[in-house]
N, C-alpha and C positions, 0 to 999 in steps of 0.2 A: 757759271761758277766764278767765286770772288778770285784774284790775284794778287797773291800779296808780293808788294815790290821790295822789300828787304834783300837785301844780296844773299844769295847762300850758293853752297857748293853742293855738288850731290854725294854722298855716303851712303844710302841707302836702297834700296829695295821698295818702289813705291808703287800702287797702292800696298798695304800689309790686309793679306785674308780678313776675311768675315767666317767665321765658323758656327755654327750647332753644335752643341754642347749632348750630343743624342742619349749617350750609354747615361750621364746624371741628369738630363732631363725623362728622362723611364724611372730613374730610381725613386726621384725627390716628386713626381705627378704636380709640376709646374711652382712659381712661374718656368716661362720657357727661355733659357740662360744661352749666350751665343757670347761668343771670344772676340778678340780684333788680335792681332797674331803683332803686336810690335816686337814680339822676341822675336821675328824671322826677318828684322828691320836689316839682317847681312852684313853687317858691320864687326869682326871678329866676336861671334857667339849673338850677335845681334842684342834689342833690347833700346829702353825707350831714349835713352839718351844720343843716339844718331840722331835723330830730328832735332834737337836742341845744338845740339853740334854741327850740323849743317849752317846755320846762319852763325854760329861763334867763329868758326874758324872762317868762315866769310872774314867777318869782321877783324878777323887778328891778321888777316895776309893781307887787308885793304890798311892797316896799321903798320906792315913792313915786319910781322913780327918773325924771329927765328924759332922762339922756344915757347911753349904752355907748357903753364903749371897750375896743377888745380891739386886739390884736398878730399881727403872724404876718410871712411873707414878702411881698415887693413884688407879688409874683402871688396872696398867699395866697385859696383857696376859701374859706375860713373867711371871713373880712375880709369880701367878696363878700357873703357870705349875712346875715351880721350886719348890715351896711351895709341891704341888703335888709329883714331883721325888721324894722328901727328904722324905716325907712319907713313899714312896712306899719300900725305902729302909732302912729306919729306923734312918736317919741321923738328926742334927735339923736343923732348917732355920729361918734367919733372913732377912725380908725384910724391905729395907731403901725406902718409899715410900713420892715421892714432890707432894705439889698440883701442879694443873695444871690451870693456869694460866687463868679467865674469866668465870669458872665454876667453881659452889658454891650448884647446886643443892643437897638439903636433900638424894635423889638417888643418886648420883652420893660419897656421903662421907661414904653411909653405908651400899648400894646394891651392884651386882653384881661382881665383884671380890676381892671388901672390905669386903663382907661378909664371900665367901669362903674362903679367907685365913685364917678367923678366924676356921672355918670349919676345915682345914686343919691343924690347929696347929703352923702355922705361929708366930715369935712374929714380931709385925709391929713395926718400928720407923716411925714415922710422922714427915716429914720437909716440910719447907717453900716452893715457888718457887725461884729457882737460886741459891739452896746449891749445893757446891761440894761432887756427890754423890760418887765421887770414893775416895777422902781424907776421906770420912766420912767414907767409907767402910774397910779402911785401920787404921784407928784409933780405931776402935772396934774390928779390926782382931786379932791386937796388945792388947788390954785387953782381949781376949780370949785367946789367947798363953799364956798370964801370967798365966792365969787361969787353965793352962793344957789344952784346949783344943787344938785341929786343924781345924783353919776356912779356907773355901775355894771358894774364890772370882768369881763368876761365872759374867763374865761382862755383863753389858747394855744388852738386847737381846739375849745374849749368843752368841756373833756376835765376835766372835776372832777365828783364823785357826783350833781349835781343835773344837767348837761347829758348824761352817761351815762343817765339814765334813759330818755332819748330812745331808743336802743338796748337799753335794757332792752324797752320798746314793743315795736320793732322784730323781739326773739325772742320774744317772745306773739305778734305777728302772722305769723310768720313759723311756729309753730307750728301757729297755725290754719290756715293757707295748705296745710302739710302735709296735717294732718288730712282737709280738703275732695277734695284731690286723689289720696289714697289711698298716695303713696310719700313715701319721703324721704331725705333726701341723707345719704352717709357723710362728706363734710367741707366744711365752709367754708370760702372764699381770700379774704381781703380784704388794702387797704394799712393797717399800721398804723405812728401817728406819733406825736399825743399822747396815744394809747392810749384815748381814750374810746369810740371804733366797737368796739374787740375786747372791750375790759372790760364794755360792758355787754351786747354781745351775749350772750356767755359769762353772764354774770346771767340774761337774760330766757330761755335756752335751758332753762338749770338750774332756773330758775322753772316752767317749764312742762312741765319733765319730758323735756327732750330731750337725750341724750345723743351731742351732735354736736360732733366738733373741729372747734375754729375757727382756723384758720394765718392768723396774721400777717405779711406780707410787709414786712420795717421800709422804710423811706424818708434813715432817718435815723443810724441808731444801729444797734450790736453787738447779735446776738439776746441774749445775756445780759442785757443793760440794760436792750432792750424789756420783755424777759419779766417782769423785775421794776418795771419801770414799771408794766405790767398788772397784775400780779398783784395791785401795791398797791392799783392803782383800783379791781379785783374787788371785794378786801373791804372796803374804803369804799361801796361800792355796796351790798354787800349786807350790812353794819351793817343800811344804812336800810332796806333790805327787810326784816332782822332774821332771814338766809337763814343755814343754814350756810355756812362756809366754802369753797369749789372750792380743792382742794391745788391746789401748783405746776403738776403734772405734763398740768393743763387746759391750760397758757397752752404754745404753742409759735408760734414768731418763726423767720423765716431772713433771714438779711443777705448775701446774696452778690447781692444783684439791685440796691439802688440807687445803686451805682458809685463812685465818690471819694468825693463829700459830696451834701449833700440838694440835690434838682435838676440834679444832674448828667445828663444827658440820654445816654443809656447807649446802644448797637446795640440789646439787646434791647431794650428800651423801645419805642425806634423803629419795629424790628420788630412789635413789639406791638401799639402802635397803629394801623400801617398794615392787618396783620392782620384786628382788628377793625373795623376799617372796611371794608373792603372784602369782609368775607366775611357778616358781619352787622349791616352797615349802625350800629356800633353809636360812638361817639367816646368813647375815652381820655383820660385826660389826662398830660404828662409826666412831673409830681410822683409822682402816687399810684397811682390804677388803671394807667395803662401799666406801671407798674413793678412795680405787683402782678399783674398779666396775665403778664408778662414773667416771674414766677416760674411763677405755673401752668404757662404751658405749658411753662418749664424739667421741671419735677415730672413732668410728661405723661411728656415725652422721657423722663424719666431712670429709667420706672418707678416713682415712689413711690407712688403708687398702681395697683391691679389693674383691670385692663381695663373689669372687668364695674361699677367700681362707680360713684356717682352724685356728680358735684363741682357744687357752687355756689359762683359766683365773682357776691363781694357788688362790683357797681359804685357808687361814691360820688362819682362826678361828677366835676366839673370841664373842663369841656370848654373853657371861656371861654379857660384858660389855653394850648391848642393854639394859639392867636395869638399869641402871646408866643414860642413855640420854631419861630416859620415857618420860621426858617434853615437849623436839624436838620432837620424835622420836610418839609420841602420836595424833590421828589425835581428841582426845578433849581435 
């Protein structure tokens, strides 16, 4: 198996399960659909952003840094887990948190990962929607340096070539995983947003020799966008691996599943989550997996893949957030 010589720290829980999907594979009479369990990655509530965060925070303590500050939504998983690392290591963390745009729920401003950051020791800034969170991150970085400290800018997702390598990991392990168990799957379904979970996946695959499509379900943005969102972070990733190239024609994205705009809390989604809950005991989250769930089993229904063959559907957590969309998500 490859080894990738990156610095990283440990945060997680490794390997993460492989599961059978049994109670919705009887219901749906194939394909036959199996999990990779990144929510039980053990990182407060777990979720895919520990692997990304494993080689980031490498990088900020081989930088001398005291504090991370990274961005995302009011509910953001990301935020959550970041908040979490810095704990875990003793560093401090500031997260730049926008509403999101349409949703105003009482839950949604002071549950589920509004709450734990507080928990966590997070200090939260509160902005509008459609502030520039990376100018804003760099204008406090700049009054923390005055200050003596060292701040250390952890991006969007944690979706830049150093926190992808976490997912780079993730397909060597996931290769070995194969190996041991003697089959392997004809495609991968995850959510993708700031493209780090698919980009590097797609790297560690091609690393290892595995020749597996990886579908991105966006969250956010036009398959078009996504695709080239990925495809740039591919070969930024594998520069550093020093890989060839993965053409375009790797990176595939569908955008018919996450509804108006990001967070929109969609029937399928809904669907979805209830779904996996109650058939495999398994929890969604609104943002990401229910809405990448909500594609697969679109794909199921719609034929795009053949009966016989083998789908994993990559879970990246976020469960915390289900508190947040009690409203929707509540069947009173």
């Amino acid at each position: 198996m490859h080894k990738l010589s990156h610095p990283k720290i440990q945060l997680g829980h490794w390997p993460t399960p492989l599961e059978p999907m049994l109670r919705i594979n009887a219901m749906h009479k194939g394909p036959e659909l199996w999990v990779k369990r990144d929510d039980c990655s053990g990182l407060a509530f777990g979720g895919n952003k520990t692997r990304k965060l494993e080689y980031l925070l490498a990088d900020a303590q081989l930088g001398g840094a005291t504090t991370l500050l990274t961005a995302g939504g009011l509910q953001s998983n990301h935020a959550r887990q970041t908040a979490a690392a810095a704990a875990r290591v003793g560093l401090g963390c500031e997260l730049f948190l926008e509403d999101v745009e349409g949703v105003s729920e009482p839950d949604y401003n002071h549950s589920g990962n509004a709450l734990l950051n507080q928990l966590l020791g997070a200090r939260v800034h509160r902005l509008t929607a459609g502030q520039d969170l990376n100018a804003v991150m760099a204008l406090r970085a700049q009054t923390l340096r005055a200050s003596g400290q060292e701040p250390y800018i952890v991006p969007v997702g944690g979706s830049n070539a150093i926190g992808a390598m976490g997912y780079v990991n993730c397909g060597l392990e996931l290769a070995q995983q194969i190996q041991v168990q003697g089959f392997s799957f004809d495609a991968i379904v995850l959510a993708t947003g700031s493209a780090g979970t698919q980009a590097g996946l797609l790297a560690g695959l091609a690393l290892a020799g595995q020749d597996i499509p990886v579908l991105g379900v966006t969250v956010s943005r036009s398959s078009g966008e996504q695709c080239q969102k990925v495809l740039a972070l591919v070969h930024e990733v594998q520069a550093l691996l020093q890989q060839p190239k993965l053409h375009e024609d790797h990176v595939i994205c569908f955008d018919q599943y996450y509804g108006l705009a990001y967070g929109d809390p969609t029937p399928p989604m809904i669907e979805a989550v209830r779904l996996a809950a109650s058939l495999e005991g398994l929890f969604l989250d609104p943002v990401y997996s229910g809405k990448a769930f909500a594609g697969l089993l679109d794909l199921v229904r719609h034929g795009y893949f053949d009966i016989s063959e083998r789908i994993l559907f990559l879970h990246t957590g976020g469960a915390p957030a289900l508190f947040a969309y009690s409203d929707c998500l509540s069947e009173h």
